[in-house]
Backbone as numpy.savetxt, mean C-alpha at the origin, in Angstrom:
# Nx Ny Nz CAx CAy CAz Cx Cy Cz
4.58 -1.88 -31.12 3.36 -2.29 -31.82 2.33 -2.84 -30.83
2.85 -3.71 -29.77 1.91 -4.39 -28.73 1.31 -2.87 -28.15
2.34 -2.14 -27.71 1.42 -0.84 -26.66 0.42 0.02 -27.68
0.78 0.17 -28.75 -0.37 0.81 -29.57 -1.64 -0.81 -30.30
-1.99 -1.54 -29.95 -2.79 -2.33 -30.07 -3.25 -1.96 -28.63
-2.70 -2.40 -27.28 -3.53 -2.13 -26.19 -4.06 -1.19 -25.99
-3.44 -0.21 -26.10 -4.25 1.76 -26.24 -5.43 1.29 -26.89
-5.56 0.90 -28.06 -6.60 0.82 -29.24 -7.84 -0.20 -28.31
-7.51 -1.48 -27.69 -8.45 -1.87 -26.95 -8.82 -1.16 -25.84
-8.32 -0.49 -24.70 -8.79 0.06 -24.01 -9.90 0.83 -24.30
-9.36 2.15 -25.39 -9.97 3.05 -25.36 -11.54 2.39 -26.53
-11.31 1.24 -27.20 -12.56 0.73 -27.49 -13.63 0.40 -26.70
-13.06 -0.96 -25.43 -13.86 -1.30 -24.63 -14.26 -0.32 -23.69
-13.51 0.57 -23.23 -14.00 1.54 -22.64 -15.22 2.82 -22.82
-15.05 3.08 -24.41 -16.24 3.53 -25.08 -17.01 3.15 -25.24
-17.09 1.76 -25.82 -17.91 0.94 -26.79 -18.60 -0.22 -25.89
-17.88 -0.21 -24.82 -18.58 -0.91 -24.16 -18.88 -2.64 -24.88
-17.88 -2.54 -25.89 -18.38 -4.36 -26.67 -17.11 -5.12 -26.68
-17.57 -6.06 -26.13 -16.04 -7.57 -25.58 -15.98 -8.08 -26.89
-17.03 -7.90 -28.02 -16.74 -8.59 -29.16 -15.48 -8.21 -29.95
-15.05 -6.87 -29.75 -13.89 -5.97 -30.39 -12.80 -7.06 -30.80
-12.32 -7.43 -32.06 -11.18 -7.75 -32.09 -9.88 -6.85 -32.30
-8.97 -7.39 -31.39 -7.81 -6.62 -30.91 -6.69 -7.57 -31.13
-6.75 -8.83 -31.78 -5.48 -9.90 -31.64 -5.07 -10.63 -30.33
-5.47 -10.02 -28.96 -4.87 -10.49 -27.67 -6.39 -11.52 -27.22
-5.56 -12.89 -27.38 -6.34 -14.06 -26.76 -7.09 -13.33 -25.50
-8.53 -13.74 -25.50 -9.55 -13.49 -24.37 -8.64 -13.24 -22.67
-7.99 -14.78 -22.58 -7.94 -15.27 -21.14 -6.22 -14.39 -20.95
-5.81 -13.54 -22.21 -4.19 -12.52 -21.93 -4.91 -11.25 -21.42
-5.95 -10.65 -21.68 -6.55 -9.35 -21.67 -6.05 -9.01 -20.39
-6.70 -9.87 -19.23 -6.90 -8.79 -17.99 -4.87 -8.76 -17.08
-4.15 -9.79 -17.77 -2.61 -9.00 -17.48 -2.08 -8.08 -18.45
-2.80 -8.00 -19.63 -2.07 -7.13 -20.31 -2.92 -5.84 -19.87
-4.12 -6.09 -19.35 -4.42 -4.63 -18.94 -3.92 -4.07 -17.65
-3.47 -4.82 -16.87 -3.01 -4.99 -15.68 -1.84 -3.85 -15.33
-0.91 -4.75 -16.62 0.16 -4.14 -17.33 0.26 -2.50 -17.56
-0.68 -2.43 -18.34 -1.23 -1.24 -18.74 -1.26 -0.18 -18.02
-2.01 -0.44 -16.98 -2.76 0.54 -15.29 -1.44 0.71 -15.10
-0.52 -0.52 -14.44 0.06 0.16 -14.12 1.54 1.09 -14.45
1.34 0.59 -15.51 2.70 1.83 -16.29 2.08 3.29 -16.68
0.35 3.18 -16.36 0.37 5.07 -16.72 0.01 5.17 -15.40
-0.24 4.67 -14.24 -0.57 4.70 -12.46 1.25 5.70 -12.58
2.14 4.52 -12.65 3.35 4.79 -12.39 3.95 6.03 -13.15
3.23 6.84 -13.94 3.60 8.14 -14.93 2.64 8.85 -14.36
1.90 8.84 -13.32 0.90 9.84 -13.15 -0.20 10.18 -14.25
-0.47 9.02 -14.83 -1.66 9.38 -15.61 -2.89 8.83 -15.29
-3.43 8.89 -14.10 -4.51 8.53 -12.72 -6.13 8.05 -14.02
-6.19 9.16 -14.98 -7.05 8.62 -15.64 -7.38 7.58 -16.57
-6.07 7.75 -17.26 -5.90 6.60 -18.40 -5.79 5.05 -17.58
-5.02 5.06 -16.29 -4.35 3.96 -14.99 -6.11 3.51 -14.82
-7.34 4.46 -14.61 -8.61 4.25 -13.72 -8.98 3.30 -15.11
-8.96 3.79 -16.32 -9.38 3.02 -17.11 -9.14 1.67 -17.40
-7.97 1.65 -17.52 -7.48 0.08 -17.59 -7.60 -0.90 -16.19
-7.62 -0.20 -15.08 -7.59 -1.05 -14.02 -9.29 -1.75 -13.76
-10.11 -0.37 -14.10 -11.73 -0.53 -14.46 -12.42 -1.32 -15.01
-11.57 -1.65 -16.40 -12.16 -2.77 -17.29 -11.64 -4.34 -16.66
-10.84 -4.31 -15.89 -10.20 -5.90 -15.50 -11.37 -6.14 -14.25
-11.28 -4.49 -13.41 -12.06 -5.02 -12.00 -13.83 -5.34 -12.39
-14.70 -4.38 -13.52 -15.49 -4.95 -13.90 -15.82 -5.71 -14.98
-14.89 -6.38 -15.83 -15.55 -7.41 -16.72 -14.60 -8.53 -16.22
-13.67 -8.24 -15.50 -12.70 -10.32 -15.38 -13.25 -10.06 -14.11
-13.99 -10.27 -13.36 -14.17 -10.46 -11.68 -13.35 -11.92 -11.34
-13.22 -13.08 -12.28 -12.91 -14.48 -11.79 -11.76 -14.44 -12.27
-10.86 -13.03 -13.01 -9.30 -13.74 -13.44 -8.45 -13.33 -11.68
-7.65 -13.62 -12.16 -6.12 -13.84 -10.73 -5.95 -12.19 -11.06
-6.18 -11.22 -11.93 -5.41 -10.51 -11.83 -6.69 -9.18 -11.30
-7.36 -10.14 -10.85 -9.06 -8.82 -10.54 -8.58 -8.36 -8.78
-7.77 -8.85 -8.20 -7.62 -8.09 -6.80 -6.53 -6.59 -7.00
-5.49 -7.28 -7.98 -4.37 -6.31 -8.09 -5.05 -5.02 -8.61
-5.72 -5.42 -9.78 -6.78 -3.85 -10.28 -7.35 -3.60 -9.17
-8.18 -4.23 -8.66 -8.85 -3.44 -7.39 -8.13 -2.02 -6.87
-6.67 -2.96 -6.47 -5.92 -2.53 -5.32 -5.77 -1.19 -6.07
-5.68 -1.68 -7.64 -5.13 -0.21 -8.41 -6.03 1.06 -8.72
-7.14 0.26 -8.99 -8.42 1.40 -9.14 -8.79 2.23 -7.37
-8.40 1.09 -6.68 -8.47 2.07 -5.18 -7.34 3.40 -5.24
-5.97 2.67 -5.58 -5.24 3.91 -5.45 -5.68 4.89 -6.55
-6.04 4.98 -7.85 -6.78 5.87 -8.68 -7.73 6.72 -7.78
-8.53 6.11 -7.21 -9.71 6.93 -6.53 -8.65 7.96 -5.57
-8.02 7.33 -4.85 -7.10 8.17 -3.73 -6.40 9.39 -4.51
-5.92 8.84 -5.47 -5.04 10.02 -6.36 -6.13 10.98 -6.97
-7.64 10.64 -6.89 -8.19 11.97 -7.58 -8.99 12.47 -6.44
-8.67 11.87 -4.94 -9.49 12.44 -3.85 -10.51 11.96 -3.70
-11.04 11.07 -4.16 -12.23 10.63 -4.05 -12.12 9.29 -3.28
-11.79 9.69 -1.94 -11.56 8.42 -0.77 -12.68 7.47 0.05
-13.92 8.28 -0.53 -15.22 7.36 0.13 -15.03 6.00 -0.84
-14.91 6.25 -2.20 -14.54 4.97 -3.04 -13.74 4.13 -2.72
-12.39 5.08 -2.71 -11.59 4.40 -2.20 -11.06 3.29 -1.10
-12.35 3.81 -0.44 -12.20 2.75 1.29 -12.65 1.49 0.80
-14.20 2.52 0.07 -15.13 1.21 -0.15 -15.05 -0.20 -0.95
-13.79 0.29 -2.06 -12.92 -0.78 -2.62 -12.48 -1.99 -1.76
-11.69 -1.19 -0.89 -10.91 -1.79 -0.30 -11.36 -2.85 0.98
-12.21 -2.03 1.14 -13.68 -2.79 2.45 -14.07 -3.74 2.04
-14.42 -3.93 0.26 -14.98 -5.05 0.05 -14.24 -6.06 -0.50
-12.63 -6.01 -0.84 -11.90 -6.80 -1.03 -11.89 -7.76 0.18
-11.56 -6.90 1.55 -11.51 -7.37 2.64 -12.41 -8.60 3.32
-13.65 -8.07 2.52 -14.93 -9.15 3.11 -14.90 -10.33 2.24
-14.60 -10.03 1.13 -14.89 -11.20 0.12 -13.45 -12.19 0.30
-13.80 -13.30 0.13 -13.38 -14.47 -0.12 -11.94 -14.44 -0.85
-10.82 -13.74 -0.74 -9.44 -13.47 -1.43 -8.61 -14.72 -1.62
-7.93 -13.97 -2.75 -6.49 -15.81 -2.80 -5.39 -15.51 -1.60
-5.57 -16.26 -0.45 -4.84 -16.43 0.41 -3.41 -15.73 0.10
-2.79 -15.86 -0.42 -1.56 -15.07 -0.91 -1.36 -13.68 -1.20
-2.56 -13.27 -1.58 -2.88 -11.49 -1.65 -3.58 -10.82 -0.62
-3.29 -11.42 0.42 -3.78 -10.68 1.50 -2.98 -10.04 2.44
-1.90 -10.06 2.19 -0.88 -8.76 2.94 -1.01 -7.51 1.87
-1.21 -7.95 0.94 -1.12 -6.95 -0.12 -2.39 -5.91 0.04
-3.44 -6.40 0.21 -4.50 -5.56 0.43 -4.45 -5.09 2.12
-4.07 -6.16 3.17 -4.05 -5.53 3.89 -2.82 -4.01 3.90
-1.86 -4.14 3.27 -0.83 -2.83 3.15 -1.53 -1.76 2.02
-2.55 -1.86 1.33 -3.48 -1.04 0.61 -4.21 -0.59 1.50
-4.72 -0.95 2.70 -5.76 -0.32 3.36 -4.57 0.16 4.29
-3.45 0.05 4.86 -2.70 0.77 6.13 -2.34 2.03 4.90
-2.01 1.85 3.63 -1.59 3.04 2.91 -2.51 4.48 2.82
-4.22 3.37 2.85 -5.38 4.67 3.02 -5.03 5.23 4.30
-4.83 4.71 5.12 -4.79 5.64 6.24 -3.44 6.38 6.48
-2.24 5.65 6.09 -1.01 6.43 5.91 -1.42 8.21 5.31
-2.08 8.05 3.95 -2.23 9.03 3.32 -3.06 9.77 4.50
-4.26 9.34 4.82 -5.34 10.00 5.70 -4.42 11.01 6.74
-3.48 9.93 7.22 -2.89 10.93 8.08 -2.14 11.89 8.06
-0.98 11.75 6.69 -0.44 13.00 5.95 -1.35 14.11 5.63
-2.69 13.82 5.41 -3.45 15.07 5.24 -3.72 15.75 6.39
-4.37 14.46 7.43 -4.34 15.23 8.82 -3.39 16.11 9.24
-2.13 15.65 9.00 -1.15 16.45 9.44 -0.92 17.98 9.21
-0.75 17.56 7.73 -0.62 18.95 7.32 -1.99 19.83 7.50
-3.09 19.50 7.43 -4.30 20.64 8.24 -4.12 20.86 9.48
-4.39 19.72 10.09 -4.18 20.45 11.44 -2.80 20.14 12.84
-2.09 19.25 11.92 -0.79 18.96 13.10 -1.42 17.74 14.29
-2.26 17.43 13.42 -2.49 15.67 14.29 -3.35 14.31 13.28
-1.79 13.87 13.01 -2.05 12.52 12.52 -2.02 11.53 12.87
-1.75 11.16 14.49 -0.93 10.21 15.49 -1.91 9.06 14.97
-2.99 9.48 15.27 -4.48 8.44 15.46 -4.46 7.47 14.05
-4.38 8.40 12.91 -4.20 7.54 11.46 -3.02 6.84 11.21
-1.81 7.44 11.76 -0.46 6.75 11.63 -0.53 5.03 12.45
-1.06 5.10 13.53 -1.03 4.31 14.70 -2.13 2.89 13.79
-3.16 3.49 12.96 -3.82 2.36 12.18 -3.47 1.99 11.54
-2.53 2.59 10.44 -1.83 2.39 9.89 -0.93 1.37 10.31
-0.31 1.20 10.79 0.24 0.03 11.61 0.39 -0.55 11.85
-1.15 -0.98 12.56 -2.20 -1.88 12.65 -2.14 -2.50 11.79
-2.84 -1.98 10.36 -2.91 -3.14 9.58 -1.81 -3.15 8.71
-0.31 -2.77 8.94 0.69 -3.35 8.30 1.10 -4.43 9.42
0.56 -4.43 10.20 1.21 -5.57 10.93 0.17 -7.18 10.59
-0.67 -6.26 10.50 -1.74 -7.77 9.88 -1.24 -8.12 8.82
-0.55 -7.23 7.95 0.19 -8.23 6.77 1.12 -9.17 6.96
1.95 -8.38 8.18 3.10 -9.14 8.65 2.59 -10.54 9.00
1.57 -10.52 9.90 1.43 -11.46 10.77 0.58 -12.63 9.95
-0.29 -12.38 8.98 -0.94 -12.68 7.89 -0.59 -13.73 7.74
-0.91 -15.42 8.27 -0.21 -17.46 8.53 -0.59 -17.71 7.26
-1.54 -17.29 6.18 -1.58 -18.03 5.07 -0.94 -17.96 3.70
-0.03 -16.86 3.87 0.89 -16.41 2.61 2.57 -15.92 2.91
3.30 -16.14 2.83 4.93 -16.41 2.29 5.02 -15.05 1.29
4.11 -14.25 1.26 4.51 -13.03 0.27 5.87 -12.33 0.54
7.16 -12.13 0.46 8.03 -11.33 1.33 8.08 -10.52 1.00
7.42 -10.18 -0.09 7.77 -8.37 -1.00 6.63 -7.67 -0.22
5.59 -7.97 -0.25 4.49 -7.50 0.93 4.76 -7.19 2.21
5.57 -8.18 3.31 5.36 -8.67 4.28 6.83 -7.56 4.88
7.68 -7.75 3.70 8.96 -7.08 4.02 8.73 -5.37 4.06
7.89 -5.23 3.04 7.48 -3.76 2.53 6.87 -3.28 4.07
5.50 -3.96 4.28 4.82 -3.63 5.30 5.72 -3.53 6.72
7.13 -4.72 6.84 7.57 -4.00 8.42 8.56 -2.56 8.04
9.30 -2.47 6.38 9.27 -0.94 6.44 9.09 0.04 6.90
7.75 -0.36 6.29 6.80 1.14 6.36 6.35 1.37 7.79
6.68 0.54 8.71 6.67 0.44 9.99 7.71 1.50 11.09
8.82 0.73 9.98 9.34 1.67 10.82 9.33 3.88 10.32
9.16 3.97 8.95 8.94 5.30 8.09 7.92 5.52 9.35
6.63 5.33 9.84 5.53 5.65 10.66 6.02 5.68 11.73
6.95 5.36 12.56 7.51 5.64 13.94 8.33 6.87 13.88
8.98 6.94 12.58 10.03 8.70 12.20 8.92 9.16 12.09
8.12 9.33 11.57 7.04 10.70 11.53 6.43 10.66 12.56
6.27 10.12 13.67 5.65 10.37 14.60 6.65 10.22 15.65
8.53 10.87 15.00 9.38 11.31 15.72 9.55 10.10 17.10
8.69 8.45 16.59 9.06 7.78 17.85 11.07 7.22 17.04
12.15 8.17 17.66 13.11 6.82 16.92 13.44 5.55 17.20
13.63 5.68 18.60 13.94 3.96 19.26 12.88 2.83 18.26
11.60 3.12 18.28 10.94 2.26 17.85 11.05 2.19 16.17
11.73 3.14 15.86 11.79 3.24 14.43 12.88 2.35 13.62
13.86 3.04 14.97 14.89 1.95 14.36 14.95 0.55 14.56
13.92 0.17 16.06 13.73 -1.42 16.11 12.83 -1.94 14.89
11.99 -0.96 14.64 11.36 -1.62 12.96 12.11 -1.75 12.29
13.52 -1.06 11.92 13.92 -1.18 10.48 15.03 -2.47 11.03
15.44 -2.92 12.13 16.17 -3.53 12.68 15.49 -4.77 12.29
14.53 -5.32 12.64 13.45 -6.39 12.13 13.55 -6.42 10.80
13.26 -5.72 9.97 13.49 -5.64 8.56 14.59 -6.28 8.16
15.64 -5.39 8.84 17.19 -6.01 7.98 17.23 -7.34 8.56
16.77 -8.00 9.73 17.03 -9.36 10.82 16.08 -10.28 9.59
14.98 -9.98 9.16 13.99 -10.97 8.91 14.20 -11.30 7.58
14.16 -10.06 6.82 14.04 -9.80 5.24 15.46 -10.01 4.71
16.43 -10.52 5.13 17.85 -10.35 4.47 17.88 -10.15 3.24
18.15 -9.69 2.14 18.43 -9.80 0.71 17.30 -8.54 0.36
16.25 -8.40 0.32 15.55 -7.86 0.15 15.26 -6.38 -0.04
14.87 -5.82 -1.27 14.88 -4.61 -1.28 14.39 -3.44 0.28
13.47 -3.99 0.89 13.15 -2.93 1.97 14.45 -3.16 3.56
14.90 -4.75 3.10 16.09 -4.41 4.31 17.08 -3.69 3.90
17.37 -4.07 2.02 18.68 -2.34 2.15 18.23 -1.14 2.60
17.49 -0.61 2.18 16.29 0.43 2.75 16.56 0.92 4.18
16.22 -0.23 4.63 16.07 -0.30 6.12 17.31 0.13 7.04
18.64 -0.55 6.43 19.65 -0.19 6.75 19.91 1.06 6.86
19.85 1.58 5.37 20.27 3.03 5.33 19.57 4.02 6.33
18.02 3.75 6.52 17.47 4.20 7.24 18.00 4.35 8.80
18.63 3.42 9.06 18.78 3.12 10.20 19.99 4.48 10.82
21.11 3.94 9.56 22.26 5.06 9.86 21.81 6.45 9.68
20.88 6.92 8.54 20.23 8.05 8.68 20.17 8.78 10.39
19.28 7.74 10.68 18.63 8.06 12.18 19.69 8.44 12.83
20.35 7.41 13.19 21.71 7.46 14.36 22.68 8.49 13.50
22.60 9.47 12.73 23.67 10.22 12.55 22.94 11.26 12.76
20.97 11.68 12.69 20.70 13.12 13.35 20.70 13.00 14.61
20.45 12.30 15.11 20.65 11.98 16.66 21.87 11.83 17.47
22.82 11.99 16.93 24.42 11.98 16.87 24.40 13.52 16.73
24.17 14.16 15.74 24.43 15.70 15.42 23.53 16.32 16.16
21.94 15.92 16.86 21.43 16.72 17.77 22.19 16.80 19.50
22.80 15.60 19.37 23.23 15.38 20.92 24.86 16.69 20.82
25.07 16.49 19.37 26.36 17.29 19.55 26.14 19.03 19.82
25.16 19.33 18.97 24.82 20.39 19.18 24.04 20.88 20.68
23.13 20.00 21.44 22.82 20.04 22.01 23.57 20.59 23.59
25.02 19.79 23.26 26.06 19.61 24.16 27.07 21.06 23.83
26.95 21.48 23.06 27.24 22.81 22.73 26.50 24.09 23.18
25.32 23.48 23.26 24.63 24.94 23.67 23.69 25.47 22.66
24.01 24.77 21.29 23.30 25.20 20.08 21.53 25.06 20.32
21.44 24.10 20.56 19.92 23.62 20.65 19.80 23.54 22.40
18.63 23.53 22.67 18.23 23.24 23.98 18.09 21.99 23.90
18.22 21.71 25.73 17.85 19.84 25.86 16.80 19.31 25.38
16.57 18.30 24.84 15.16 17.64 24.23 14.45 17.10 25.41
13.30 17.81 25.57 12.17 17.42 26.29 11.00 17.00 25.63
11.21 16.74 23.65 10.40 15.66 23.77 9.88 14.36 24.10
8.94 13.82 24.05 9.12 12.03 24.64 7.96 11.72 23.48
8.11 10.45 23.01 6.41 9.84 21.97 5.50 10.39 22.32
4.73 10.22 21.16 3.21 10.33 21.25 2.83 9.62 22.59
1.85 10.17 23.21 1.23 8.88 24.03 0.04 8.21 23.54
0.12 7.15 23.88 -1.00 6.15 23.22 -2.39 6.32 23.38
-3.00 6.50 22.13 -4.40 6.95 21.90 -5.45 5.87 21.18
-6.57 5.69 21.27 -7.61 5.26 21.04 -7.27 4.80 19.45
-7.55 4.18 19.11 -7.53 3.36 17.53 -9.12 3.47 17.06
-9.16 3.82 15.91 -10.74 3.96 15.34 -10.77 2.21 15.14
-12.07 2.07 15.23 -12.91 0.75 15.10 -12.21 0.10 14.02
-11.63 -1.11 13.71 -10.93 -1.56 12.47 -11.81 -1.96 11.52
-11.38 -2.00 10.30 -12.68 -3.12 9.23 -12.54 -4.47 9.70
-14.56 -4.46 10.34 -14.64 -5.91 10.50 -14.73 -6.88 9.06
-13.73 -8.09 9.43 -13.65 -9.04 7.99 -14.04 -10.36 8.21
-14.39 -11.01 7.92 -14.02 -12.51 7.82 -13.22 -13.02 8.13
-12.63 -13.87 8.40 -11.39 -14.33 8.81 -11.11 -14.91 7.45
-10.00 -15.03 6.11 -9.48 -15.71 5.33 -8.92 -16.73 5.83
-9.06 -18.00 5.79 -8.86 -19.45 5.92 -8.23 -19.71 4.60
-7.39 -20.99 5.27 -6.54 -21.63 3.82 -7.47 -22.53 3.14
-8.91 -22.75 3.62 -9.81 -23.61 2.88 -10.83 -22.60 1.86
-10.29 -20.83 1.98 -11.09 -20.33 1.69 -11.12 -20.69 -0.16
-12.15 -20.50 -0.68 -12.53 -20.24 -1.97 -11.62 -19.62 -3.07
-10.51 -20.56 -3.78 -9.64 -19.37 -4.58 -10.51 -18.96 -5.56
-10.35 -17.80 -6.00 -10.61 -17.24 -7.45 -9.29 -17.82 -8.63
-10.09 -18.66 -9.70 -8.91 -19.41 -10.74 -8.97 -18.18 -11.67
């Protein structure tokens, strides 16, 4: 009964454009239950119905707690329908503005994800994503490193995905010292089981290439890493301070 009342507000305020609508859900519940909303059709692939609900929180609650997470969500909407000039620009201006100290690994791992994606596309066109992977990085490590928030679901996620970006860019040593950090830092945590498995993954193709290798099957590996390349200009921000301005 609650999910067919929220359908019914969405698709009101979204038409109708009028906050007067009564719907039963107290004013100051709206923007988590829309929250809610985004993201259970985000998470079904329904990018349009997800843009809608995340739309109405990011432009009519700008001052609730739950107006960065829509952001983050209406950014990934834009990404999922290709439309990535938005998408940055979301994310650019989360960056500048004044955030709750605590959600700022989170956006910073929203903006390493734009470029994660950036570089999967690179890849597959033309077989060079090093440059986007390598920013990527970058700013998952600014989450990591990020002194004003204790997030670990963020912080843990982001040295992950750290190490996933060293396998695709076939660095393993460094891949597996990321996921090694993971399991060392994050104990308990969903991305250090992750991490683990990841780890043995690695060391068992690298086990079966050396075997084959030693057979005669494959030739010797004369690959070595990427070598280190130029980083595009980062988003200049503000610095977030713990005196900064919360949004209540």
């Amino acid at each position: 009964m609650r999910y067919l009342i929220l359908i019914t507000l969405i698709f009101l305020i979204a038409s109708c454009g009028k906050k007067e609508v009564r719907n039963g859900i107290p004013e100051n519940e709206k923007p988590s239950e829309l929250l809610k909303y985004g993201d259970q059709f985000y998470q079904n692939g329904d990018y349009e119905n997800a843009f809608r609900a995340y739309g109405i929180v990011y432009y009519d609650y700008p001052s609730s707690r739950e107006y960065i997470d829509a952001a983050i969500g209406l950014s990934k909407c834009y990404g999922a329908m290709q439309s990535y000039e938005k998408q940055f620009e979301i994310l650019h201006n989360l960056l500048r503005e004044n955030l709750i100290p605590t959600k700022v690994p989170g956006v910073y791992n929203a903006v390493a994800e734009f470029y994660e994606r950036s570089a999967g596309i690179s890849e597959q066109l033309t077989g060079e994503g090093t440059n986007d992977y390598k920013t990527a990085i970058t700013y998952y490590t600014k989450s990591i490193q990020y002194p004003n928030s204790d997030d670990l679901d963020a912080k843990s996620f982001a040295q992950f995905k750290i190490g996933n970006l060293y396998e695709e860019m076939k660095d393993y040593p460094k891949a597996i010292g990321a996921y090694e950090t993971t399991l060392n830092t994050y104990q308990g945590t969903e991305w250090a089981l992750r991490a683990e498995q990841n780890i043995l993954d690695i060391q068992e193709r690298m086990r079966r290439r050396a075997e084959y290798q030693q057979s005669g099957m494959l030739p010797a590996d004369t690959t070595t890493a990427p070598p280190a390349q130029t980083l595009p200009t980062p988003i200049q921000t503000n610095p977030v301070s713990q005196d900064s301005t919360n949004r209540q």
